[in-house]
C-alpha positions in Angstrom: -41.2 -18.9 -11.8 -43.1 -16.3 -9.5 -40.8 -17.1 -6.6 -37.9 -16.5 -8.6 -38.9 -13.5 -10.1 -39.5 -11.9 -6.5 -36.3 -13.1 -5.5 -34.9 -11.2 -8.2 -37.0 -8.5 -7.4 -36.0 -8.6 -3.9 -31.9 -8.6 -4.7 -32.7 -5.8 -6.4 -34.0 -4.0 -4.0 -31.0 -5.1 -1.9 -28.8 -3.6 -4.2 -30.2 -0.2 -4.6 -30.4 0.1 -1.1 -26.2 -0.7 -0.6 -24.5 2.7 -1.5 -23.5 2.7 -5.3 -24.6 -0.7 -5.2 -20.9 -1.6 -4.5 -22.5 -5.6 -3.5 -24.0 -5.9 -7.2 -21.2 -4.7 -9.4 -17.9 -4.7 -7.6 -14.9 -3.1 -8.6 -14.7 -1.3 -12.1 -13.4 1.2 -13.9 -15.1 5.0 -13.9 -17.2 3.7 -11.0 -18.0 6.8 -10.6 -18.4 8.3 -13.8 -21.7 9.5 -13.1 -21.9 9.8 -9.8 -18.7 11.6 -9.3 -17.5 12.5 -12.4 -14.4 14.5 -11.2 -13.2 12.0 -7.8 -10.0 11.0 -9.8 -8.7 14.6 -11.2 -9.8 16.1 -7.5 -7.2 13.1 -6.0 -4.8 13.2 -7.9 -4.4 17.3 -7.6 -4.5 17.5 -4.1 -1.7 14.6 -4.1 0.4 16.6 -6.8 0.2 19.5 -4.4 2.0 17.4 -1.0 4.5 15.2 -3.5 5.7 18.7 -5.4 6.4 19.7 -1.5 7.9 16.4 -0.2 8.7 13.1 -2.1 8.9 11.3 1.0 5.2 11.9 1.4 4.0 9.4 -2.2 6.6 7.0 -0.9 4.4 7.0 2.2 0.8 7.1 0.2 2.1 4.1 -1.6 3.0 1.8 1.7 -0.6 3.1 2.5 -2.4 1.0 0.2 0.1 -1.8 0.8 -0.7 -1.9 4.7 -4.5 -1.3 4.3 -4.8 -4.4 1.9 -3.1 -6.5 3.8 -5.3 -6.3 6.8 -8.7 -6.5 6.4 -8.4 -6.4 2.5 -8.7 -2.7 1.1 -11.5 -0.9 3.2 -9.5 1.8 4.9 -9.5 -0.1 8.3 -5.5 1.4 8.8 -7.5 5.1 8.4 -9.3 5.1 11.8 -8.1 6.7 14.8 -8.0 5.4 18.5 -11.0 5.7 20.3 -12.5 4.8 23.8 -13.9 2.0 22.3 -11.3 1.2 19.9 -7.7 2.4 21.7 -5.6 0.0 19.4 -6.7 0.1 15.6 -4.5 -0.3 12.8 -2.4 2.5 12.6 -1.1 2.3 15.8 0.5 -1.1 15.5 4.3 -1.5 15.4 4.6 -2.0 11.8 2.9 1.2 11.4 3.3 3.2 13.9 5.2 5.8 13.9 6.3 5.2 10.5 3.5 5.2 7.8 2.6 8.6 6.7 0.0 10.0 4.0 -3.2 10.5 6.3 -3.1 14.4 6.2 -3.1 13.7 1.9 -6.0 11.4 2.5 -8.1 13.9 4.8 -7.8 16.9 2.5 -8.5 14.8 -0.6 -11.3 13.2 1.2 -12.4 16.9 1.8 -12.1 18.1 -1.5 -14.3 15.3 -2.7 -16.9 15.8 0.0 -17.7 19.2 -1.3 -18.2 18.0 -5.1 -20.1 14.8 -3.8 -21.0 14.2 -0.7 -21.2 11.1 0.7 -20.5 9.3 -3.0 -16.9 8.0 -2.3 -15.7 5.8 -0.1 -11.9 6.2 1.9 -10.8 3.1 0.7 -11.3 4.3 -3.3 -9.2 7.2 -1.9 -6.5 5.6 -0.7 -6.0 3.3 -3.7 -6.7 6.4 -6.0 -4.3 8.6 -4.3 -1.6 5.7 -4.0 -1.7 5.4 -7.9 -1.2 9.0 -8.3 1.9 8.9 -6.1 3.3 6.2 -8.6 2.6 8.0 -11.3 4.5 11.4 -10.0 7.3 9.2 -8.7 7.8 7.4 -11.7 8.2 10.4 -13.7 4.8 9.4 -15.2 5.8 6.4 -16.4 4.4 4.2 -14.3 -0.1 4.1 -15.1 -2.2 2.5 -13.7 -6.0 1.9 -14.1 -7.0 1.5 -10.6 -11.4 0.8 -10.6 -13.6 2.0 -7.4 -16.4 0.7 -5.6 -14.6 -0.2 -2.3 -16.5 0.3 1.1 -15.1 1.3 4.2 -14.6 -1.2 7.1 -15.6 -0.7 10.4 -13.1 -3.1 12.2 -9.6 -1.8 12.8 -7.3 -3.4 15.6 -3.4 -3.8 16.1 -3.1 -7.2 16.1 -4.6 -7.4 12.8 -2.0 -5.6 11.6 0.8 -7.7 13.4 -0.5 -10.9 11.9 -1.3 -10.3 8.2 1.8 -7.5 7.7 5.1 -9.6 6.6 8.2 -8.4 8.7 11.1 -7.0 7.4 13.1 -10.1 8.9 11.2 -13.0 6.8 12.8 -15.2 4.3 11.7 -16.1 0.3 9.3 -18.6 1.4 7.6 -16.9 4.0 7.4 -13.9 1.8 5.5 -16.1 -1.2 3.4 -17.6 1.5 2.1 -14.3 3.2 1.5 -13.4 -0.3 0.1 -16.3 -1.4 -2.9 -15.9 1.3 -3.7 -12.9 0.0 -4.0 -13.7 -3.7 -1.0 -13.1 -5.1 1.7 -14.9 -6.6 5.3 -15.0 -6.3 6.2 -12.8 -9.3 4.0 -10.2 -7.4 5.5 -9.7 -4.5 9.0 -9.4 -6.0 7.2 -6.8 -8.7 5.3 -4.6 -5.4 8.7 -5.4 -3.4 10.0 -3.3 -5.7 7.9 -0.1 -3.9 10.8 -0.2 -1.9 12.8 1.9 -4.6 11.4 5.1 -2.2 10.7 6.2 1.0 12.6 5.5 4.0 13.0 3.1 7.0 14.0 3.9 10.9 16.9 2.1 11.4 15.4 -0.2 14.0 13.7 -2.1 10.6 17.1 -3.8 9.4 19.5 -3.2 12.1 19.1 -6.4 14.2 19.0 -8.8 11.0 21.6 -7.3 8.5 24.2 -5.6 10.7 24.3 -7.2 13.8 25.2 -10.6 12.5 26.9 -11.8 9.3 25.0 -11.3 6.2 25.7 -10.4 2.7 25.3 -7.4 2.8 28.0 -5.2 0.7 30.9 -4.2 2.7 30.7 -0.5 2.2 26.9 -0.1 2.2 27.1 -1.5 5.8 29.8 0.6 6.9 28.0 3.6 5.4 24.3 2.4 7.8 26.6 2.0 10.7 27.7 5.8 10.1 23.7 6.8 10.2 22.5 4.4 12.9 23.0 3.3 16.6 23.9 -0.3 16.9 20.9 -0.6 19.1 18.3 1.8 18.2 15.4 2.9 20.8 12.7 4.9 20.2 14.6 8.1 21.1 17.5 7.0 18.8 16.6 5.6 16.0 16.9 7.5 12.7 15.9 7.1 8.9 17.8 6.4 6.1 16.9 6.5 2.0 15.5 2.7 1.1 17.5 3.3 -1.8 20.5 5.6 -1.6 20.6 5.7 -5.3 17.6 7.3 -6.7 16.0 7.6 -3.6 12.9 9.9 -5.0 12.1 7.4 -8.0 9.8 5.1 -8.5 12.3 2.9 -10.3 13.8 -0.8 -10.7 17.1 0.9 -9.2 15.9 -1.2 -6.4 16.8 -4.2 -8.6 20.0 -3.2 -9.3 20.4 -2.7 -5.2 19.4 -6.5 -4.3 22.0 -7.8 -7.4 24.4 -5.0 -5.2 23.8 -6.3 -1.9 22.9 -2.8 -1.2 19.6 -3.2 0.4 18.5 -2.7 4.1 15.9 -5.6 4.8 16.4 -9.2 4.9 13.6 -9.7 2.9 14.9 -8.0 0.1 17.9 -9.7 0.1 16.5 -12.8 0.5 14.9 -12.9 -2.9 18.5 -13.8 -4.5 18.1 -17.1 -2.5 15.6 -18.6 -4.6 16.6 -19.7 -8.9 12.7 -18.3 -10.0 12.5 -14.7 -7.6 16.5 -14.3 -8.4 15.5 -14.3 -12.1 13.0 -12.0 -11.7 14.9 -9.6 -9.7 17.7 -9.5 -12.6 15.3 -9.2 -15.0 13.7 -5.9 -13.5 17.0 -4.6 -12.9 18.1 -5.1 -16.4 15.3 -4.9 -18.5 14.4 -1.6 -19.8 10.2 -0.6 -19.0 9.7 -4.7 -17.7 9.2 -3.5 -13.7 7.1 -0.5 -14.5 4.3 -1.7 -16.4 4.1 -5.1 -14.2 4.1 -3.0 -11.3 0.4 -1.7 -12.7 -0.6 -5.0 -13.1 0.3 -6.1 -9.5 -0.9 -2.9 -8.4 -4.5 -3.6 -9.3 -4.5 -7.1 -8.4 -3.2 -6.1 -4.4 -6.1 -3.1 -4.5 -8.7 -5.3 -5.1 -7.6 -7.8 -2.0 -11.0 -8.8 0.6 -13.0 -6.2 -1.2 -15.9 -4.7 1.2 -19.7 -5.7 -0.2 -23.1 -4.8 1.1 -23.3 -4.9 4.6 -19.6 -5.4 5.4 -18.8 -2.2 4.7 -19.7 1.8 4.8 -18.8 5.2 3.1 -17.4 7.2 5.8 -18.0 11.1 6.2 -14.5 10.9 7.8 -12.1 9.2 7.1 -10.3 8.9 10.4 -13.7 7.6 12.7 -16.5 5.2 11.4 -20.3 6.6 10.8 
């Protein structure tokens, strides 16, 4: 009885000692209630203030969270900057470099919280916070979520990473549901995030190759109108951008449901969801249900942001974002 109660004792200790005791409690909502009472409204204004200036830049806060899940789970690995030590993190591998966008939002968020509470919140709450915000703006506030905190940072970031856990554009269905699946999430959840692709914008070097170059059914007109906006074999410099969604390009929307049922979508793997009976009925669902993809977007939302969660030891809260302590 002794010996358990000091081992009790002793994980105690253990706790207190990890920062906010992330190890102990995990994820929750108003994790930082007390100890930062203000983290989510300081956020979520400084990522009102670069979305009210460019859309473009939630589409890219929202890809963010996508790509720093996926590797590593959600501990702002994709954050970090080369270094002599580290010349090859996350952010500089090909499916994120030179394309994801959103680190000057995360820096001067990350600075606005420092001053109310320093060394309190970790980068990794930050990019999930500030990647809910972006949905919300983009969705013309319809879209809510209740994202929790208590992420730590990670200390590991290297390109490969990011090569290996990040699906291609190019995959089909079953790849799709299995890179999903390995990350704890189910079919229905990667057609419902899939449908982030409603915004932002891809370099046409993404879809070229797969839907243009070789017979696919993709609408005739929609691929007469890409071929007007990109090279048939795009290099890095020539190879421009074009609107996910040509539609409602700056909402977060199911109009990206309507696209696939359209063939008027860039990636093989967004057309490939009309290739299997249960994602095909999911897609026409979104597109034609009223409210349906919004609020099981939240849901999926929450589920991805809590992928490989940092505890204890694993992780950190970083000063900076961009370098390790």
């Amino acid at each position: 009885m002794a010996a358990a109660t000091s081992m009790k004792a002793a994980v105690a200790v253990a706790c207190a000692v990890v920062v906010l005791a992330t190890a102990c409690h995990g994820l929750e909502l108003g994790y930082y209630k007390n100890s930062c009472p203000r983290v989510e409204a300081i956020v979520r204004d400084e990522v009102k203030k670069f979305i009210y200036k460019d859309a473009g830049v939630g589409a890219g806060l929202i890809r963010l969270v996508f790509h720093d899940c996926f590797v590593q789970g959600c501990d702002g690995s994709v954050l970090l900057d080369p270094t002599p030590a580290n010349p090859k993190p996350e952010k500089l591998s090909p499916p994120n470099f030179p394309s994801l966008r959103g680190f000057e939002v995360i820096d001067a968020a990350k600075d606005a919280v420092e001053k109310a509470c320093p060394g309190v919140v970790s980068c990794a709450d930050i990019v999930a916070f500030a990647a809910r915000d972006a949905a919300y703006f983009l969705s013309r506030l319809r879209v809510k979520i209740n994202v929790p905190g208590g992420r730590l940072d990670g200390r590991r970031s290297v390109d490969s990473d990011a090569l290996a856990s990040l699906p291609p554009p190019s995959f089909n269905v079953n790849q799709l549901i299995g890179a999903f699946a390995s990350k704890g999430l189910d079919a229905e959840d990667m057609v419902i995030l899939s449908g982030a692709h409603t915004i932002g914008r891809s370099h046409c070097s993404s879809f070229v190759s797969d839907r243009l170059a070789v017979p696919s059914d993709i609408n005739t007109g929609f691929a007469n109108f890409l071929r007007s906006r990109c090279p048939a074999n795009p290099t890095s410099a020539n190879d421009p951008t074009v609107n996910q969604d040509v539609v409602t390009p700056n909402a977060l929307d199911n109009q990206y449901y309507k696209n696939i049922l359209a063939h008027k979508v860039l990636f093989a793997s967004d057309a490939t969801l009309l290739t299997s009976p249960a994602t095909a009925k999911i897609v026409t669902d979104n597109a034609n249900i009223p409210g349906w993809w919004e609020d099981k977007f939240a849901k999926a939302f929450v589920k991805m942001a809590a992928i490989d969660v940092k505890t204890g030891y694993q992780g950190e809260i970083r000063r900076k974002c961009r370098v390790v302590n």
